[in-house]
N, C-alpha and C positions, 0 to 999 in steps of 0.2 A: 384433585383440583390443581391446574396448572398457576404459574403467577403470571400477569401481564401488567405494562405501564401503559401509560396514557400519554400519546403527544396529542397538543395543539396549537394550532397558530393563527393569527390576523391578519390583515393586511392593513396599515394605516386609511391605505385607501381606498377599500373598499369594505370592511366590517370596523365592528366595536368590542371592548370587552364581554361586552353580552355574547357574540360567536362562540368566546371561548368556554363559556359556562355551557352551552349551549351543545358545542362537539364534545366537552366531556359528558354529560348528560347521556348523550348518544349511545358513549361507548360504554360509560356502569350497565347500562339497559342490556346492552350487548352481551359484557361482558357475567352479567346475572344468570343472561337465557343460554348461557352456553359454560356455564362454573369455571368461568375464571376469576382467581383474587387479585384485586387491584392492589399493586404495591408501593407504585410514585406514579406520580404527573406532571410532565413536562411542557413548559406553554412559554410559547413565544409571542411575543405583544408589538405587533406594527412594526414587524420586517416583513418585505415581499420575499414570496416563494421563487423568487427567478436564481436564477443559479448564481449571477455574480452577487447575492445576498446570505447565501448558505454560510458563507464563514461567519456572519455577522447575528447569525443563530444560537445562541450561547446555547439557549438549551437543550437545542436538539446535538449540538456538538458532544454536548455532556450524556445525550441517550447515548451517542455513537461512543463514546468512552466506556462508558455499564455495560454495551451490550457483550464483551467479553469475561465478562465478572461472573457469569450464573447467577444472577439474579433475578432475571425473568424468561422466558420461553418465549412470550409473545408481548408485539407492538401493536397496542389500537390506537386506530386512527378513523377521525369521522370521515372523510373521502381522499384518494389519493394526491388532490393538488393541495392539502395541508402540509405533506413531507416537500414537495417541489411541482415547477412546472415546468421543467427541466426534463425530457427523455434521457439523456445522459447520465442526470443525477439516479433516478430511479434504477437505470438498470445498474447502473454503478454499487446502490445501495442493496441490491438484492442480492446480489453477489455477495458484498459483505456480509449479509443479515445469514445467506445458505451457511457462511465458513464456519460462522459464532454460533449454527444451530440454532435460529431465532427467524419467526415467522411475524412477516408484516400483513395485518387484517383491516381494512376500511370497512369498517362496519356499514353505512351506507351502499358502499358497491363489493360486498361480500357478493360474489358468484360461486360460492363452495366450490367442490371436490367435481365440478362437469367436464367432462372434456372443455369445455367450452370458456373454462374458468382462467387459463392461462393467455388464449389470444384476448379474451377481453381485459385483462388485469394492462399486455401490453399496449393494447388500441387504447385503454382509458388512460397511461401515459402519453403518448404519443397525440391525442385529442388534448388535453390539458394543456400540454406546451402552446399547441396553434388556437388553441381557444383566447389567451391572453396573450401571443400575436395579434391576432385577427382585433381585439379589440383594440388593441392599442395601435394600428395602422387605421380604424375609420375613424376613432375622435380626430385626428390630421388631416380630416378630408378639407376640414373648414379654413386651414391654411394654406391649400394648394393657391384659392384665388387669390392671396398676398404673392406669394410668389411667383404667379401668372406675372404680375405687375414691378417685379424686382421688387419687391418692400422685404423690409429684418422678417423675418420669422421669429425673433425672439433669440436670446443666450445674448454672449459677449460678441461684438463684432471684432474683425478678427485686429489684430496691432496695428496700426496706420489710417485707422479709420472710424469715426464717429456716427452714431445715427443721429438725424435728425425727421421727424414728424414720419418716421418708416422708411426713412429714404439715407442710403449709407453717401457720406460727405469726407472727405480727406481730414486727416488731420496732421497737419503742415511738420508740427516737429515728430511726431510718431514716423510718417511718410517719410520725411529727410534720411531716418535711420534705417529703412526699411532699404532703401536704395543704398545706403552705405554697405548693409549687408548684403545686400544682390552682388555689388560693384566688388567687393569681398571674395565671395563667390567663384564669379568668374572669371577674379585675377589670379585663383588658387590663392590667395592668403588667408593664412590662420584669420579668427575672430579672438584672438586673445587678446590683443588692444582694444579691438571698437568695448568688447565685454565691460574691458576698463572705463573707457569710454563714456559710456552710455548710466554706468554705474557710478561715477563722478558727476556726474549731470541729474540725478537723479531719475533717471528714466527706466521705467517701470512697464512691463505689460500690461493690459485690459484689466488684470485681477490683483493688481496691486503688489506684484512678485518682481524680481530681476529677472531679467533676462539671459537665459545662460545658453548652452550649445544646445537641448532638446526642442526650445520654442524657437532659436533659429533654425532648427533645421526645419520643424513646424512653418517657419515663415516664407522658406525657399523652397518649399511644394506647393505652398497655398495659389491655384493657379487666378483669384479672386484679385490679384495686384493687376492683371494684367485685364481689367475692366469684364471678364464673366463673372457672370451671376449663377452659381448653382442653388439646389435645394434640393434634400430626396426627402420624405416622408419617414424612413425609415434609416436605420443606421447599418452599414454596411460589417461584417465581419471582420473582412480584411483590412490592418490599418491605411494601405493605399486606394482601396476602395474607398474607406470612407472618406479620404482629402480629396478624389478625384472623383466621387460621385455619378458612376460610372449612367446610371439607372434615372437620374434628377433628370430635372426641368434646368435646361440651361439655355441664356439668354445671354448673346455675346453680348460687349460693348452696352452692359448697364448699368454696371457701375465706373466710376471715376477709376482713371488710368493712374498706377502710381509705377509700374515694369512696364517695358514694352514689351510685347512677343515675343519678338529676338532674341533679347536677352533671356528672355525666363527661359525659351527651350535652352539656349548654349548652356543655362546653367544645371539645366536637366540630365543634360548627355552627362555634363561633369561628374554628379552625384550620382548617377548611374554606374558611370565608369567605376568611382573606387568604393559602390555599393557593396557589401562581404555576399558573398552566394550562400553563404553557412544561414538557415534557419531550420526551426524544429519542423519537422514533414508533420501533415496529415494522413496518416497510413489507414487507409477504408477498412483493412480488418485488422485493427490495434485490438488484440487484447481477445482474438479468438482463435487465433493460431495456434493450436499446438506439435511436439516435437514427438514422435515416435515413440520416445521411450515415456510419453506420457508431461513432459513438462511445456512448459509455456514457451513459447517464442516471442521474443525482441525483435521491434526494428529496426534499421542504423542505415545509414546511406556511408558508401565507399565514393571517397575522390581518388580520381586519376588520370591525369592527363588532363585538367580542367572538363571532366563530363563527374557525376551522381549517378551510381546503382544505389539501388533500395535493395535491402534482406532482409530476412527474415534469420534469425539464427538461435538456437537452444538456449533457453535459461542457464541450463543446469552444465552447459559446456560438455553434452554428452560426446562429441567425437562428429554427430550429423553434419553432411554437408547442409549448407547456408540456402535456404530456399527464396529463391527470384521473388520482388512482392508483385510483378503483375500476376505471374501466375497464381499466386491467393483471390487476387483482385477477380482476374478472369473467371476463376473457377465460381467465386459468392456473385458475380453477375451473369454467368451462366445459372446457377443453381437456383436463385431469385427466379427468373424467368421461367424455370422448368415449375419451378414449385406454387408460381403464380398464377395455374392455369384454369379454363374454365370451370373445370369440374371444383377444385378446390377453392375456388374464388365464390363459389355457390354454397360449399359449406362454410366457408367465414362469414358470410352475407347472413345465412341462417340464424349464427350465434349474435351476428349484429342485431338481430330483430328482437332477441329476447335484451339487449342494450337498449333499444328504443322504447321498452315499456317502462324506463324512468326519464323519458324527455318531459315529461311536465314539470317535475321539480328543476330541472335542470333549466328550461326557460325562466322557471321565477328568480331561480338564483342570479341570471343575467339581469332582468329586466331591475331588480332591487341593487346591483352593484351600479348599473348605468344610471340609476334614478339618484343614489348618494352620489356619484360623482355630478349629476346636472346640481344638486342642492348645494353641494360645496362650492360649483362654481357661481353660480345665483346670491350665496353669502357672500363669495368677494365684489361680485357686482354691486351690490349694494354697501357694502362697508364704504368701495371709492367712490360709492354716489353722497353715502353721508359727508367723507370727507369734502368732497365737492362745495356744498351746501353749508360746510363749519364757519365759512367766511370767507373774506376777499382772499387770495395766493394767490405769489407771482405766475403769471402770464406760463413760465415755463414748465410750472409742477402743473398747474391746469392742461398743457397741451400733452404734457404727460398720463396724468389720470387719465384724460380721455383716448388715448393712444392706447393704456391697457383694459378700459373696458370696452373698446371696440374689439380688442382682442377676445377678452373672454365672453362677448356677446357671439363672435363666431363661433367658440368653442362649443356653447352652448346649444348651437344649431345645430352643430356636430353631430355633437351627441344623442338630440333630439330626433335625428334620421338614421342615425346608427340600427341596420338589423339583428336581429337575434342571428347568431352564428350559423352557418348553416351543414355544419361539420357530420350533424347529429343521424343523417339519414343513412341509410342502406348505397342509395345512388348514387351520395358522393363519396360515399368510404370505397367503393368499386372502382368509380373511377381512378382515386387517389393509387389503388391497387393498381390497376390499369398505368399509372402512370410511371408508378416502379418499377412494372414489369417491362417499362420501355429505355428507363432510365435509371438503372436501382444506383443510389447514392449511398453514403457512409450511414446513415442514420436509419437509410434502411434493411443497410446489410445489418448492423446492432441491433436492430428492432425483431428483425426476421429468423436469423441466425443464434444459433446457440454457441456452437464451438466445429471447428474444425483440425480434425487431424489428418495429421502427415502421415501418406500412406507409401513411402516413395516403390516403385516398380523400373527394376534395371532394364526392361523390356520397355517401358512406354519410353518415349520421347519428351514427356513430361510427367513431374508431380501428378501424383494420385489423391486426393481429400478424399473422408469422409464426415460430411457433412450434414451436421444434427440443426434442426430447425424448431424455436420456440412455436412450431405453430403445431407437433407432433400430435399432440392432446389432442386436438381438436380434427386433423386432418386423418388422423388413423397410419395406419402400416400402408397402407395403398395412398394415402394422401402426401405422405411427405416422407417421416423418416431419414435413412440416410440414404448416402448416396456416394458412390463411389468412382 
């Protein structure tokens, strides 16, 4: 009889303590019909599973800590978005789980020992993540029409500017400062005085903080002074993505002018000009690379001459020459594409469908998460209806109140036409297939790919891989395999 633990977890916002009685329940049942002894249980109470909340997991931190102690063999878990909804996290932690000798089981979407059992472990990653995208882009639909209209969308508006009745209004001594710092800016002067400045006056940002070099640089990208209005729906990866909104609704000249044009570009070029070029790359095959004599390859980017090569170079500093990262790059997006093809597109489709005879659980679990969030919002509606109703309030908390239940009455509409996901089918996993095969991306070279070695050949003209693919299981010796 092997030993196994128990993780589980909630989400404040979408389950109750009762889930968690509930997925360990799950997994004793599990773990009975298959003689394993329970030896700890690990439960996390109202953090979200999205990755930038994992550190804030105390106790799944503390499973990741055990799991090198010998203590247990195996982790039950009632389905895979209790560990994360994260792709990244997941393959991250299977790796870990392989090194420690320690196997991860979702009791709910156990696919045993099939061929079939590994591309669906990663499809039911990789679903996970875009399941809790997807919901979280349609409750938003119901703010698009404020933002058709220029009105706040909700947060802090940004320093220099007031909302009044949805509609952003100057604010005279905020704005004065706002321009000091442009004028700043563009005359190359330090902001070590205004700092003082403004800090002697008492002036404060939106959240009641001083103001130091990170929210003025915040403030001389903000392109929102110079009267646009953006809004995207969603939040961008990139941090200048998200100040420039690249994908939003934008509407010149609708909000109130505090920079003019002019200025704001001159002060653009400026910040551009002595921007540092040094940040951390994104390398499409970080962490599949390997080195001949069997170790891991690093990436690093060389300066010279003001241009960036990207490498690839040995862990273990075996002697290897430094391999180019397009040609990694090239070779996992050629290899995507060969391995993507019809015939094998047909065998993952197959294992999809034995996927699809648990979509009925999986509707209800949407349709009950979407129904607590409409009830939670319906309780705030009515909490500021009672307030409303408590007695006479100045004129200005009444234009308030009713300012945020017209909000959360959109919200509720929202959510009230929000579909069930439509992720679940055969037609769309194909096409999604389909789509990588035209454009494969980082996430789905990690998804797809297992590991690739360096084969070098003093005869070819370039690097040689061979490259092993998480989808072998299921594809066979004729289906995928390697490749060289």
């Amino acid at each position: 009889m092997g030993n196994a633990v128990i993780y589980a977890r909630y989400s404040s916002d979408k389950q109750t303590e009762d889930s968690i009685e509930a997925q360990v329940r799950a997994c004793r049942e599990y773990a009975g019909a298959h003689g394993l002894n329970i030896v700890e249980i690990y439960a996390d109470e109202a953090i979200s599973g999205k990755g930038s909340k994992t550190a804030q997991r105390r106790q799944y931190q503390r499973l990741l800590r055990d799991c090198g102690k010998g203590l247990f063999d195996t982790i039950l878990i009632h389905k895979y978005d209790r560990i994360a909804r994260n792709l990244g996290e997941h393959v991250n932690l299977e790796a870990r789980l392989k090194e420690k000798g320690v196997r991860l089981i979702a009791t709910a979407q156990d696919f045993g020992n099939t061929n079939e059992a590994k591309i669906m472990r990663a499809l039911m990653w990789s679903l996970s993540e875009y399941y809790i995208d997807n919901l979280a882009a349609e409750t938003k639909k119901g703010l698009r029409e404020t933002a058709l209209k220029a009105e706040h969308t909700g947060g802090v508006p940004p320093f220099g500017y007031d909302v009044v009745n949805k509609k952003y209004v100057i604010n005279p001594l905020e704005a004065g400062y706002v321009r000091k710092i442009f004028d700043a800016a563009q005359a190359k002067r330090g902001f070590k005085q205004l700092i003082k400045e403004m800090e002697a006056a008492g002036i404060t940002g939106k959240r009641g903080k001083p103001l130091k070099y990170p929210q003025i640089y915040e403030i001389l990208r903000n392109e929102k002074y110079t009267g646009l209005y953006l809004y995207s729906p969603t939040e961008a990866k990139n941090r200048a993505d998200r100040r420039t909104k690249p994908d939003s609704i934008k509407i010149e000249n609708a909000l109130p002018v505090i920079i003019d044009k002019a200025q704001f570009m001159e002060v653009q070029k400026i910040m551009n000009e002595r921007k540092q070029s040094g940040r951390k790359a994104n390398y499409m095959c970080s962490g599949l690379v390997y080195c001949r004599c069997g170790a891991k390859m690093h990436g690093f980017t060389s300066k010279r001459k003001g241009h960036e090569y990207p490498y690839f170079v040995c862990s273990k500093k075996c002697g290897a020459p430094v391999l180019h990262m397009e040609e990694a790059d090239e070779a996992a997006i050629q290899y995507l594409r060969e391995l993507l093809c019809d015939d094998n597109q047909r065998l993952i489709a197959d294992a999809l469908r034995q996927y699809q005879a648990g979509e009925g659980s999986r509707m209800e679990e949407f349709k009950g998460a979407l129904q607590k969030r409409i009830e939670e919002k319906r309780r705030q509606y009515d909490a500021l209806m009672k307030n409303l109703a408590s007695g006479a309030l100045p004129d200005e908390i009444v234009a308030d109140i009713g300012r945020q239940m017209k909000e959360i009455k959109a919200e509720i509409a929202a959510l009230e036409h929000t579909e069930p996901p439509k992720d679940f089918t055969v037609d769309t996993i194909r096409s999604w297939l389909e789509a990588i095969k035209a454009a494969p991306d980082a996430d789905a070279v990690h998804l797809l790919i297992e590991r690739m070695d360096v084969k070098p050949d003093p005869e070819k003209e370039k690097t040689a891989f061979n490259i092993q693919s998480t989808l072998k299981t299921v594809l066979g010796k004729n289906g995928c395999g390697g490749r060289t």
